[in-house]
C-alpha positions in Angstrom: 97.1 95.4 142.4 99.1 98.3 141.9 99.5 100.5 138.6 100.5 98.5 135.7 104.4 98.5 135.2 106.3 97.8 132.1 110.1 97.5 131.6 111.7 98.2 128.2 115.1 98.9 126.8 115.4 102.0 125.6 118.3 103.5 123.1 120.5 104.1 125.5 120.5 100.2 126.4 119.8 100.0 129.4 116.3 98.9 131.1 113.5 101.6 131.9 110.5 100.9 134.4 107.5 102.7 133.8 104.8 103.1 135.7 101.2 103.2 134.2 98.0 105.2 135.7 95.2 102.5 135.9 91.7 102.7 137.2 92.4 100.5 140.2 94.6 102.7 142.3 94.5 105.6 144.3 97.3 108.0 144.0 97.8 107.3 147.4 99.0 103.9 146.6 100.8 104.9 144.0 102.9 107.1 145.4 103.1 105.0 148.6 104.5 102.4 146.3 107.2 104.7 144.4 108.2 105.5 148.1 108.6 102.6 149.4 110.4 100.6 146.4 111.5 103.2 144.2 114.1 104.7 146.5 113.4 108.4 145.9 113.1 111.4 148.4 109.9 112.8 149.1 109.7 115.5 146.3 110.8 113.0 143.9 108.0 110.5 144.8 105.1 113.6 144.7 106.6 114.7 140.9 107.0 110.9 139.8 103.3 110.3 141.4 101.4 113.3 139.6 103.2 112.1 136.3 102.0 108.8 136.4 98.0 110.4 137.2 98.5 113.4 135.0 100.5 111.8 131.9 99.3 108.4 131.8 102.7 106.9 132.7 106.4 108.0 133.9 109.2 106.2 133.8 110.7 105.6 137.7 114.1 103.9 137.5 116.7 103.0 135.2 118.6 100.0 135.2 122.0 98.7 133.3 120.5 94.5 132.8 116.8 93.2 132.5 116.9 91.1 135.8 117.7 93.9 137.9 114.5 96.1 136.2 112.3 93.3 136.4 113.0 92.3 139.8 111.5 95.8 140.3 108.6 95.4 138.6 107.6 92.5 140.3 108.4 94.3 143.6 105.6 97.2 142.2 103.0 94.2 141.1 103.4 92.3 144.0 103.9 95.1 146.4 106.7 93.1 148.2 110.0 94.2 149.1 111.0 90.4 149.1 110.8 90.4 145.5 113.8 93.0 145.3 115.6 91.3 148.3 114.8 87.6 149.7 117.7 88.3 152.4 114.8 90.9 154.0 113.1 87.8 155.1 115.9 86.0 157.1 
């Protein structure tokens, strides 16, 4: 199970994903995960990685409607990239 991950609207209005440090997973994982389904380069992914172990949380994307945020969560949760996109699969 990978670090918990919460979605919530911030003031801006549109839909943050956080991710949450846990005592399950390795930062390994965790950064493997904001790699592979987070979409950032590999500084990005290190900085995003060490805040999530060294702050408790960070928030990795941003997204303009709920769907589109919790799609990714369930991406992180699962740790399946047919969760963002069923066409991966055909």
């Amino acid at each position: 199970m990978p670090a918990a991950v919460t979605h919530n609207a911030p003031m801006s209005g549109g839909w943050r994903v956080s991710v949450h440090n846990d005592d399950v997973n390795t930062v390994v994982t965790v950064r493997h995960l904001l790699g592979a389904f987070c979409g950032g380069d590999a500084v990005w992914t290190a900085h995003a990685t060490l805040a999530v172990h060294q702050r408790g949380a960070t928030d990795v994307a941003e997204f303009p409607d709920e769907a589109s945020a919790e799609a990714l969560v369930v991406a992180l949760q699962r740790q399946d990239s047919l969760a963002l996109d069923p066409t991966l699969n055909t």
